[in-house]
Biotite code that builds the C-alpha atoms (Angstrom):
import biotite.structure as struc

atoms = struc.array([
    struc.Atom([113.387, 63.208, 115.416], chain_id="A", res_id=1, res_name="UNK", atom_name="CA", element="C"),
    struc.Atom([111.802, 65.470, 117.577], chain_id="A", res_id=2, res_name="UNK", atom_name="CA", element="C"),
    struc.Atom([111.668, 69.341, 116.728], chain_id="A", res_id=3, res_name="UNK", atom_name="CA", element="C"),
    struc.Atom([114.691, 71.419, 117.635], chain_id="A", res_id=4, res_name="UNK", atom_name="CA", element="C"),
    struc.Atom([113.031, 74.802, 117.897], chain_id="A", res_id=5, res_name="UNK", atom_name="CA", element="C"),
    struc.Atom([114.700, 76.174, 114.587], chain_id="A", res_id=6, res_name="UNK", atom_name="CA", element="C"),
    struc.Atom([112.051, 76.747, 111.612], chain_id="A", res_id=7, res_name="UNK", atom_name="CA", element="C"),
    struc.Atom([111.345, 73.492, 109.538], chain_id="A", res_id=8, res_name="UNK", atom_name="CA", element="C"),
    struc.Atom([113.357, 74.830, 106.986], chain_id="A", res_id=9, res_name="UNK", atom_name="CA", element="C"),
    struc.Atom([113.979, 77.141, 103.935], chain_id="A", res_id=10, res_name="UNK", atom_name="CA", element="C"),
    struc.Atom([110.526, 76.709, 102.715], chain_id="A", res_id=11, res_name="UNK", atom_name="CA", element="C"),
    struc.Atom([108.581, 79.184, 100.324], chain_id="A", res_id=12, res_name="UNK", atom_name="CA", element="C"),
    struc.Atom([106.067, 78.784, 103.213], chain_id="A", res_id=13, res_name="UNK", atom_name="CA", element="C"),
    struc.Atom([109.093, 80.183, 105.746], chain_id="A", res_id=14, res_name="UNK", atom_name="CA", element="C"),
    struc.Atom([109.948, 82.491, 103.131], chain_id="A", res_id=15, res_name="UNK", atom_name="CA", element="C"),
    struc.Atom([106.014, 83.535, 103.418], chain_id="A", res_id=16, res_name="UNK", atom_name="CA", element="C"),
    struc.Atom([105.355, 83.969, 106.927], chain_id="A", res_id=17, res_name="UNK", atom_name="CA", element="C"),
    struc.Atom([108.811, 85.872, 107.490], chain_id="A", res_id=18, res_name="UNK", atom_name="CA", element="C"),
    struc.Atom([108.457, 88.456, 104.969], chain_id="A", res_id=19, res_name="UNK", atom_name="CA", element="C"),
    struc.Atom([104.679, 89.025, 106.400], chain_id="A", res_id=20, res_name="UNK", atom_name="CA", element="C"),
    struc.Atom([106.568, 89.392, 109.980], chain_id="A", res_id=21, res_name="UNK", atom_name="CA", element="C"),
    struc.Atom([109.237, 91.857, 108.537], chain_id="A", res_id=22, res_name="UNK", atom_name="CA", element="C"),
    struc.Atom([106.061, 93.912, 107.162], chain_id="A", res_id=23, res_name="UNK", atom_name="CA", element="C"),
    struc.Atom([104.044, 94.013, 110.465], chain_id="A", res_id=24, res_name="UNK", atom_name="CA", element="C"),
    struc.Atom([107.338, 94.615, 112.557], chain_id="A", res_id=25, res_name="UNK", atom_name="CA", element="C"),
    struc.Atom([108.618, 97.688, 109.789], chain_id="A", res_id=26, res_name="UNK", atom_name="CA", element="C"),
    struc.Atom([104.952, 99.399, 111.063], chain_id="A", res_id=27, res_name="UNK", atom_name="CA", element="C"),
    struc.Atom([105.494, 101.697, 113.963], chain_id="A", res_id=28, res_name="UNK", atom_name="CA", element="C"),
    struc.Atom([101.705, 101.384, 114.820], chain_id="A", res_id=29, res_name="UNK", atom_name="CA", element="C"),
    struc.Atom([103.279, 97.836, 116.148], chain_id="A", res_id=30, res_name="UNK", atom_name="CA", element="C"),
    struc.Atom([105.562, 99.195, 118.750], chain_id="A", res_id=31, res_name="UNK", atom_name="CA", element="C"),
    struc.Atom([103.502, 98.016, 121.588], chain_id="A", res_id=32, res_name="UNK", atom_name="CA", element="C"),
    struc.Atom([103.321, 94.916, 120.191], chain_id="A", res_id=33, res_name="UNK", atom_name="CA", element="C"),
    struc.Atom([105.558, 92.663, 122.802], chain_id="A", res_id=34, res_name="UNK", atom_name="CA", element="C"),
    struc.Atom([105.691, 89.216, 120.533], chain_id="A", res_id=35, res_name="UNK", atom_name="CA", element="C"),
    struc.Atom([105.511, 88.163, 116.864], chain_id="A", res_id=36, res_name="UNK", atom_name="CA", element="C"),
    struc.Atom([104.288, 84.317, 117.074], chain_id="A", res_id=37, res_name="UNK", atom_name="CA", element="C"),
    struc.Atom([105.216, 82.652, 113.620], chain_id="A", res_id=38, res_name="UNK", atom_name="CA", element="C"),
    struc.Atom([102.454, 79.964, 114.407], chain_id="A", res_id=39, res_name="UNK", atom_name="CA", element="C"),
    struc.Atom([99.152, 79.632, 116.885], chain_id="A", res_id=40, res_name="UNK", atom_name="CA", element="C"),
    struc.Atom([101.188, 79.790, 120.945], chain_id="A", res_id=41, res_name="UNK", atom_name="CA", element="C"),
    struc.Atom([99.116, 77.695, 123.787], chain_id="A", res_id=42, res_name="UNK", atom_name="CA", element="C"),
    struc.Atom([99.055, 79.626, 126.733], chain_id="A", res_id=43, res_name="UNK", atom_name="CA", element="C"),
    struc.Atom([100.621, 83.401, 126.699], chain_id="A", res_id=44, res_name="UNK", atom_name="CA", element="C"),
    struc.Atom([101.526, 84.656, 129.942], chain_id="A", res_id=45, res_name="UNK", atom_name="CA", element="C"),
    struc.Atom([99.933, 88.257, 130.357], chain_id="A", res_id=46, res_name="UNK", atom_name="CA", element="C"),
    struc.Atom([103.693, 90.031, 130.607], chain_id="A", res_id=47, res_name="UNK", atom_name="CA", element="C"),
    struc.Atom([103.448, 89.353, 126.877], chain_id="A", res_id=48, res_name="UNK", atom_name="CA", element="C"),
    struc.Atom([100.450, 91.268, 125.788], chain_id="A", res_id=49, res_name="UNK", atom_name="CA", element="C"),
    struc.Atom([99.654, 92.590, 123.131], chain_id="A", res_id=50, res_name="UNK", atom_name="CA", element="C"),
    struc.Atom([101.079, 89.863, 120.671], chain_id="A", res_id=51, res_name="UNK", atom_name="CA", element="C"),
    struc.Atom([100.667, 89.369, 117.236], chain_id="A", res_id=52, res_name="UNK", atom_name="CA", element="C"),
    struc.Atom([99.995, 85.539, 115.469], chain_id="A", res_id=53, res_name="UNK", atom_name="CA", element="C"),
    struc.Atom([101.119, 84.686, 111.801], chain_id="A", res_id=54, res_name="UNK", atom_name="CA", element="C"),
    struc.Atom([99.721, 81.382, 111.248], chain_id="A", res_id=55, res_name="UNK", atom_name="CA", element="C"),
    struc.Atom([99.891, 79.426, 107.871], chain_id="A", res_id=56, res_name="UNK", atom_name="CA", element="C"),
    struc.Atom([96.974, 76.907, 107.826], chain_id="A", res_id=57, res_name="UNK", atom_name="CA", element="C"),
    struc.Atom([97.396, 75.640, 104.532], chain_id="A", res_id=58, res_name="UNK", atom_name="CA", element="C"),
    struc.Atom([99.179, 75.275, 101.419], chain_id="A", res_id=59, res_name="UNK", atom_name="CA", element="C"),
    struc.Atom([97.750, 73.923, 98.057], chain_id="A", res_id=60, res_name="UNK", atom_name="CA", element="C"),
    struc.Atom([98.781, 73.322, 93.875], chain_id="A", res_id=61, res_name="UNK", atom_name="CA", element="C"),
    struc.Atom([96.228, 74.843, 92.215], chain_id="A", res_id=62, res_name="UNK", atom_name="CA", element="C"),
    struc.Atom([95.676, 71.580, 89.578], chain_id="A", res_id=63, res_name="UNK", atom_name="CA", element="C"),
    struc.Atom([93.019, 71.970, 87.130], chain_id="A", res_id=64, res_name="UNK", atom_name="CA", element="C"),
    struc.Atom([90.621, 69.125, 85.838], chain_id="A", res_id=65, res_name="UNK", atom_name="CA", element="C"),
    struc.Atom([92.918, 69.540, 82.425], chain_id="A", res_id=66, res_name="UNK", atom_name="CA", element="C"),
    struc.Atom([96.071, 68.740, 84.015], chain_id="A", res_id=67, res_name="UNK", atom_name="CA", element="C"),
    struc.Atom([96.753, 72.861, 84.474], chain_id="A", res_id=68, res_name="UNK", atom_name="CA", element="C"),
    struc.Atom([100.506, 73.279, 84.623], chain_id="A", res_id=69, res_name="UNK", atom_name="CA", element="C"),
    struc.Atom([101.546, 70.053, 82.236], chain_id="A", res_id=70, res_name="UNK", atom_name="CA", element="C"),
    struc.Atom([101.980, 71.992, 79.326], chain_id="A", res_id=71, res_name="UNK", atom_name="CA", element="C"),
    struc.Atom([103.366, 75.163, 80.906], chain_id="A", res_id=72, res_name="UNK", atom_name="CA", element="C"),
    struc.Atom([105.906, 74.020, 83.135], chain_id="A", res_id=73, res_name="UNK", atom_name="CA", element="C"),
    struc.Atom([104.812, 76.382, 85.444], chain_id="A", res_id=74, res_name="UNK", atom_name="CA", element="C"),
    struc.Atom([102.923, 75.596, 88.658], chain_id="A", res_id=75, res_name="UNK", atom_name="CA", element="C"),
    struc.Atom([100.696, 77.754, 90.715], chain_id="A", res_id=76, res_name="UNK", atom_name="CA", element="C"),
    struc.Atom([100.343, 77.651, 94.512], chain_id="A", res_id=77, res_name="UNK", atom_name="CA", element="C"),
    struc.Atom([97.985, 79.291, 97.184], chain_id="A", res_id=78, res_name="UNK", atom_name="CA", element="C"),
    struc.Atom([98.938, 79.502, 100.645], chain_id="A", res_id=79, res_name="UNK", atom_name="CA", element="C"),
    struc.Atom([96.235, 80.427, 103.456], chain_id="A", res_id=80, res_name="UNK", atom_name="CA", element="C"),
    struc.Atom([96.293, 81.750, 106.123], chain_id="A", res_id=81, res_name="UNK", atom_name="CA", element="C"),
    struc.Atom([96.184, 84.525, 109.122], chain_id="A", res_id=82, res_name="UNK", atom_name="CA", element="C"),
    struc.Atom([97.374, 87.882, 110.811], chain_id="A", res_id=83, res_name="UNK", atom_name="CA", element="C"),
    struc.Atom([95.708, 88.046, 114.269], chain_id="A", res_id=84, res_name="UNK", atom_name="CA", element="C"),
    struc.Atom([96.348, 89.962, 117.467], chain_id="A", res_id=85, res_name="UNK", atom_name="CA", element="C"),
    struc.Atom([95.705, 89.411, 120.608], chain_id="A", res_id=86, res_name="UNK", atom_name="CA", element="C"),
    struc.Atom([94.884, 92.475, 123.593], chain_id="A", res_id=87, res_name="UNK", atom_name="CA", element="C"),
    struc.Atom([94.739, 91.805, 127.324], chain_id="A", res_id=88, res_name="UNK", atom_name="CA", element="C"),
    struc.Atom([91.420, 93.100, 128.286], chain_id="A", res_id=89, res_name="UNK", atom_name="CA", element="C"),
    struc.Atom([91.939, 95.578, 131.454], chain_id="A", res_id=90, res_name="UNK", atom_name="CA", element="C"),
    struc.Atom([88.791, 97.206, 130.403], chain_id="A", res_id=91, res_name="UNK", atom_name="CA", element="C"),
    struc.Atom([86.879, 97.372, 134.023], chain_id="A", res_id=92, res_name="UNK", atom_name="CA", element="C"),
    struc.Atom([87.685, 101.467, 134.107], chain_id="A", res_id=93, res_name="UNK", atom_name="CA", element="C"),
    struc.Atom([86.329, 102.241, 130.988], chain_id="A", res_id=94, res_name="UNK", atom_name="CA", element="C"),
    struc.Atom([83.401, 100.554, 131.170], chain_id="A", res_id=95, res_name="UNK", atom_name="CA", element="C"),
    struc.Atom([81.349, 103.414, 132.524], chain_id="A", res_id=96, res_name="UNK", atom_name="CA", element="C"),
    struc.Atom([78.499, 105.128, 130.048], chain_id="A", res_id=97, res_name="UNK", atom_name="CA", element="C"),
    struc.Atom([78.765, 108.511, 129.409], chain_id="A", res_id=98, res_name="UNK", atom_name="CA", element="C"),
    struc.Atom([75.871, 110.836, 129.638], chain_id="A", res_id=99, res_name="UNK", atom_name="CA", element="C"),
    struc.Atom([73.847, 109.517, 126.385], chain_id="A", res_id=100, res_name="UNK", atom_name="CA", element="C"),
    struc.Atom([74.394, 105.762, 128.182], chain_id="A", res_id=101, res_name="UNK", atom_name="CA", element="C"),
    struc.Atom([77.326, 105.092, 125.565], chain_id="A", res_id=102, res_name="UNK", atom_name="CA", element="C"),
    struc.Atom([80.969, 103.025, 126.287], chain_id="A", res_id=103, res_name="UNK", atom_name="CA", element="C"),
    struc.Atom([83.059, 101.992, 124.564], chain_id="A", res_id=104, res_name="UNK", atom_name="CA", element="C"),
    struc.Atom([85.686, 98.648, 125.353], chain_id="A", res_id=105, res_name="UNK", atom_name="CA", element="C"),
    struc.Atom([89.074, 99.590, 124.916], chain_id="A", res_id=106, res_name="UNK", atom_name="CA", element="C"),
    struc.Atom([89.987, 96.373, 124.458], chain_id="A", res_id=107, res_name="UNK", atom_name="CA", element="C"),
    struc.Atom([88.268, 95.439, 121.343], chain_id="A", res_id=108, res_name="UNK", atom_name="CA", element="C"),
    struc.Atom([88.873, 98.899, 120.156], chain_id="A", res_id=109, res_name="UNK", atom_name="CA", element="C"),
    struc.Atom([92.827, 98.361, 120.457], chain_id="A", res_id=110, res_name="UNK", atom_name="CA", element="C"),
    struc.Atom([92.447, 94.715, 118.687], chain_id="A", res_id=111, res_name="UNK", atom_name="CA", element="C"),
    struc.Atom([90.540, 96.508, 116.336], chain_id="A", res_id=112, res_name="UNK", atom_name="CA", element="C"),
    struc.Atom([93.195, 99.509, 115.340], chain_id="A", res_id=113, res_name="UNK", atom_name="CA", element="C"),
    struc.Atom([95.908, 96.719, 115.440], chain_id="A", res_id=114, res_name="UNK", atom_name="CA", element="C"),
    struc.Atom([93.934, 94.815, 112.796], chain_id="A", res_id=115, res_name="UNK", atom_name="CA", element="C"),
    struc.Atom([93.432, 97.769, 110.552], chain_id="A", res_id=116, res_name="UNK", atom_name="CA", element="C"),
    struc.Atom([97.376, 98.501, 111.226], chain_id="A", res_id=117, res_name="UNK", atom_name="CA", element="C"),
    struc.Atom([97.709, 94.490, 109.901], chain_id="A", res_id=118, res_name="UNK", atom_name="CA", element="C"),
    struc.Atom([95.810, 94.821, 107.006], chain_id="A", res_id=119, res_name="UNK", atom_name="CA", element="C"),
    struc.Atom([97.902, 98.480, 106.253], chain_id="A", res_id=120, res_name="UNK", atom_name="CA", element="C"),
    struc.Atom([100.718, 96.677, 106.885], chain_id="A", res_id=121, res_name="UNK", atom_name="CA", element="C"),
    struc.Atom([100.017, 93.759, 104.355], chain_id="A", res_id=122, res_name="UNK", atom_name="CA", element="C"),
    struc.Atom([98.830, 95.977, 101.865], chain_id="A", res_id=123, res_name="UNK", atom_name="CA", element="C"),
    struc.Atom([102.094, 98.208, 101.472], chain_id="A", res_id=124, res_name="UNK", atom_name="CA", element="C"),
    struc.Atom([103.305, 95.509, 100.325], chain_id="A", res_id=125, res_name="UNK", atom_name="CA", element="C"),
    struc.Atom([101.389, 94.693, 97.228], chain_id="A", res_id=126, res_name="UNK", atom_name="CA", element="C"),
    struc.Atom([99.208, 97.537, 96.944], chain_id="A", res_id=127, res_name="UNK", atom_name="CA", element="C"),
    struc.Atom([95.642, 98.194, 96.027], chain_id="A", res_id=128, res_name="UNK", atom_name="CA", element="C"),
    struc.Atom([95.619, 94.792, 93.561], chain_id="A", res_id=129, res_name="UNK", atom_name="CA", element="C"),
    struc.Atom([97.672, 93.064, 95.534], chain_id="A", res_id=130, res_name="UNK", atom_name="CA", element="C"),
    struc.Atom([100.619, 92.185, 92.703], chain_id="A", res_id=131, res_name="UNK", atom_name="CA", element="C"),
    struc.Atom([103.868, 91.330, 94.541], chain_id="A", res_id=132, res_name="UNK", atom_name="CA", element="C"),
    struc.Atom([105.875, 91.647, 91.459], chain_id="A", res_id=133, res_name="UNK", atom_name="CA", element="C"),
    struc.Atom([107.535, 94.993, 92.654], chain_id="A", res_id=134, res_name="UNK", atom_name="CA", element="C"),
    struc.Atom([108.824, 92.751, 96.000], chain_id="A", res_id=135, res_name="UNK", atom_name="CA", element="C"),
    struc.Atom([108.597, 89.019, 95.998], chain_id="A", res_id=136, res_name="UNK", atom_name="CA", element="C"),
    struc.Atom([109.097, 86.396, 97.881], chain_id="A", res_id=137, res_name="UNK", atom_name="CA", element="C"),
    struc.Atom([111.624, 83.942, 96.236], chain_id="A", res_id=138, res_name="UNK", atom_name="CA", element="C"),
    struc.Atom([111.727, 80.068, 96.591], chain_id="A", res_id=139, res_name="UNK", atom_name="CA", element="C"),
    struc.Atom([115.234, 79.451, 97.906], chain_id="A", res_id=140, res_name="UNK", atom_name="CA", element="C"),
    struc.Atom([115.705, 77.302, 94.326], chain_id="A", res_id=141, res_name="UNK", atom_name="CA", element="C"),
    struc.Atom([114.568, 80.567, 92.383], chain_id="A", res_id=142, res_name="UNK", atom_name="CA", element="C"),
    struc.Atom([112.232, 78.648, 90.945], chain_id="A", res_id=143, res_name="UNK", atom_name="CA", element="C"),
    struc.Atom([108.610, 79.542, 92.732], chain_id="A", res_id=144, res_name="UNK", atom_name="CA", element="C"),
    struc.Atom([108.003, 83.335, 93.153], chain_id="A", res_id=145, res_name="UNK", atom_name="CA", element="C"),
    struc.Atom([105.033, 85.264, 95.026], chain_id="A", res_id=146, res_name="UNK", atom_name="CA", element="C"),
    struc.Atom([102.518, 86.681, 92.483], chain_id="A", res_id=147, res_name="UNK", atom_name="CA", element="C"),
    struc.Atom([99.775, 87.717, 94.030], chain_id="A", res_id=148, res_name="UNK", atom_name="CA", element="C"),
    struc.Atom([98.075, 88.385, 97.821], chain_id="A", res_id=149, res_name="UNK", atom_name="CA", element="C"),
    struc.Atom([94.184, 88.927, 98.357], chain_id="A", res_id=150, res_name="UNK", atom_name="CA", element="C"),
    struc.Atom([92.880, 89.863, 102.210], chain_id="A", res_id=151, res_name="UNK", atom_name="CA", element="C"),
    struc.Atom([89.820, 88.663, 103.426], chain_id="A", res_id=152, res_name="UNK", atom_name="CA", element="C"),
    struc.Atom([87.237, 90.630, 105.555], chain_id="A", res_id=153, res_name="UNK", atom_name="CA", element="C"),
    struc.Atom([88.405, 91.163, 109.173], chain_id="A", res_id=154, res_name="UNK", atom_name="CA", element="C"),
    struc.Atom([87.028, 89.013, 112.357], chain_id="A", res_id=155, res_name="UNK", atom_name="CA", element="C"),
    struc.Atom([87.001, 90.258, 115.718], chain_id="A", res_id=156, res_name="UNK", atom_name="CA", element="C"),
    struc.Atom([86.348, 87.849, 119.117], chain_id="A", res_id=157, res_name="UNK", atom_name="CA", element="C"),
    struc.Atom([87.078, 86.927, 122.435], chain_id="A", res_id=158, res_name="UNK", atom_name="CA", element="C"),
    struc.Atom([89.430, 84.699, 122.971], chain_id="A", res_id=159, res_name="UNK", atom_name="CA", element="C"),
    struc.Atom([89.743, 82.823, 126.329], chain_id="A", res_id=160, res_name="UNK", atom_name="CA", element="C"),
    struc.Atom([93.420, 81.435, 126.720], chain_id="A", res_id=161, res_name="UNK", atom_name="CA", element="C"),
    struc.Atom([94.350, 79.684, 130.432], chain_id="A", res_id=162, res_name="UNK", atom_name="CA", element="C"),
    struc.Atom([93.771, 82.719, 132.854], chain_id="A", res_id=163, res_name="UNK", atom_name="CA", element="C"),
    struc.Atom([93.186, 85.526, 130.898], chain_id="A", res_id=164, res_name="UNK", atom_name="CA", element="C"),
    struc.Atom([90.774, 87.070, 128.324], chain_id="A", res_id=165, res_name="UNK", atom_name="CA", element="C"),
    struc.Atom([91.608, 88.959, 125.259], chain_id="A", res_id=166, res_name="UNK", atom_name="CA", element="C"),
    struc.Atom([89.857, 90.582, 122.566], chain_id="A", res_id=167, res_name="UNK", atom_name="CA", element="C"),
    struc.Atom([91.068, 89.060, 119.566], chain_id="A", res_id=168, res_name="UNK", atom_name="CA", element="C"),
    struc.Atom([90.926, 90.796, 115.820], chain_id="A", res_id=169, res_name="UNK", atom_name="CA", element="C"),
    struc.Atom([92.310, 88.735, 112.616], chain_id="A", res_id=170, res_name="UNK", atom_name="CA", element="C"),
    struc.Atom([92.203, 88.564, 109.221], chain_id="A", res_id=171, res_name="UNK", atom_name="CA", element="C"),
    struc.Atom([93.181, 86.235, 106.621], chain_id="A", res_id=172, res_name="UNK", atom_name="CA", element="C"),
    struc.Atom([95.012, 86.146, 103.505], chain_id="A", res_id=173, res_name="UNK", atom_name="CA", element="C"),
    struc.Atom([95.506, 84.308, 99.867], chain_id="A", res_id=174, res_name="UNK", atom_name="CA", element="C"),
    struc.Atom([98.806, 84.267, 98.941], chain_id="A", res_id=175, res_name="UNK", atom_name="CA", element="C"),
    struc.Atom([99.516, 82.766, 95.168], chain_id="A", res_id=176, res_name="UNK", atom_name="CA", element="C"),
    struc.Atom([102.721, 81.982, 93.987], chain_id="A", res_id=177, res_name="UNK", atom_name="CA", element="C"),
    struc.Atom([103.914, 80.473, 90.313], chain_id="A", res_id=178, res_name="UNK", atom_name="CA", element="C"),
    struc.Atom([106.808, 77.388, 90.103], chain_id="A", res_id=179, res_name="UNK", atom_name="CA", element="C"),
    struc.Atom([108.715, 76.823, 87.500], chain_id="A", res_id=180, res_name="UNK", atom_name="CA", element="C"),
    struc.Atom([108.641, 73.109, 86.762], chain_id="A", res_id=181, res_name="UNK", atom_name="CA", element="C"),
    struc.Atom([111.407, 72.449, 84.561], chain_id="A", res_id=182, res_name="UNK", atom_name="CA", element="C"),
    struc.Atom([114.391, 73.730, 83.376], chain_id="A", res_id=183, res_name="UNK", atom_name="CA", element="C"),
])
């Protein structure tokens, strides 16, 4: 059956990537922000610049070589994945050196304060240690809840999409999450 534009479903993964769009759009340092992507778009026309990208590439059970979670009941679960954001580079007039031969590219500089604002933005969430249990994320069964959210180091790059170039800044996150197995 082909896809019918709606989310895949009710999904701890959905659950996942929409609370980390609620976060970035509750920031007003995203007001200029034009799109939240939930997933990697092909070709953006330039109208739509700046745009942000929350894109889960992968979901795992953490399983242990001693069957972790048999004796428990409880499952654990990382999901990966990443924040990024995507400027328009219209950087031609502020390319000129000032008088000790430096310039800065307002481009990368904007994808780089958006990134920051991302990681901010992630972070008021769970904090210094990154412990959701103040505001989780709940399975629509009640049964898996978000525990835990590390960050990775940020990334900054060019990205070439169609007819445009952007300066691109992202960083990725660690999500774990517990499941209760049984009853």
């Amino acid at each position: 059956m082909p896809y019918s534009g709606d989310p895949p479903g009710d999904s701890m993964a959905d659950r996942l990537e929409e609370k980390l769009r609620d976060l970035l759009q509750a920031s007003s340092d995203f007001n200029s922000i034009r799109v939240f992507y939930r997933g990697e778009p092909g070709f953006v026309p330039v109208k739509l610049h700046p745009f942000v990208i929350i894109f889960l590439a992968e979901e795992q059970e953490a399983t242990g070589q001693e069957g972790y979670g048999n004796s428990t009941g409880m499952r654990y679960y990382r999901y990966d994945g990443y924040v990024a954001i995507e400027v328009l580079m219209k950087d031609t007039s502020g390319l000129m050196p000032d008088g000790n031969r430096d310039a800065n590219v307002p481009s990368y500089l904007e994808a780089k304060t958006l990134t920051q604002a991302a990681f901010n933005a992630l972070m008021s969430w769970g904090g210094a240690r990154g412990l959701l249990v103040d505001d989780p994320v709940v399975s629509f069964d009640g049964r898996e809840t978000a525990s835990e959210m590390r960050i990775d180091p940020f990334t900054n790059g060019l990205g070439r999409r169609g007819d445009n170039v952007t300066n691109r800044g992202a960083l990725n996150f660690h999500i774990y999450t517990r499941r209760l197995d049984f009853d």
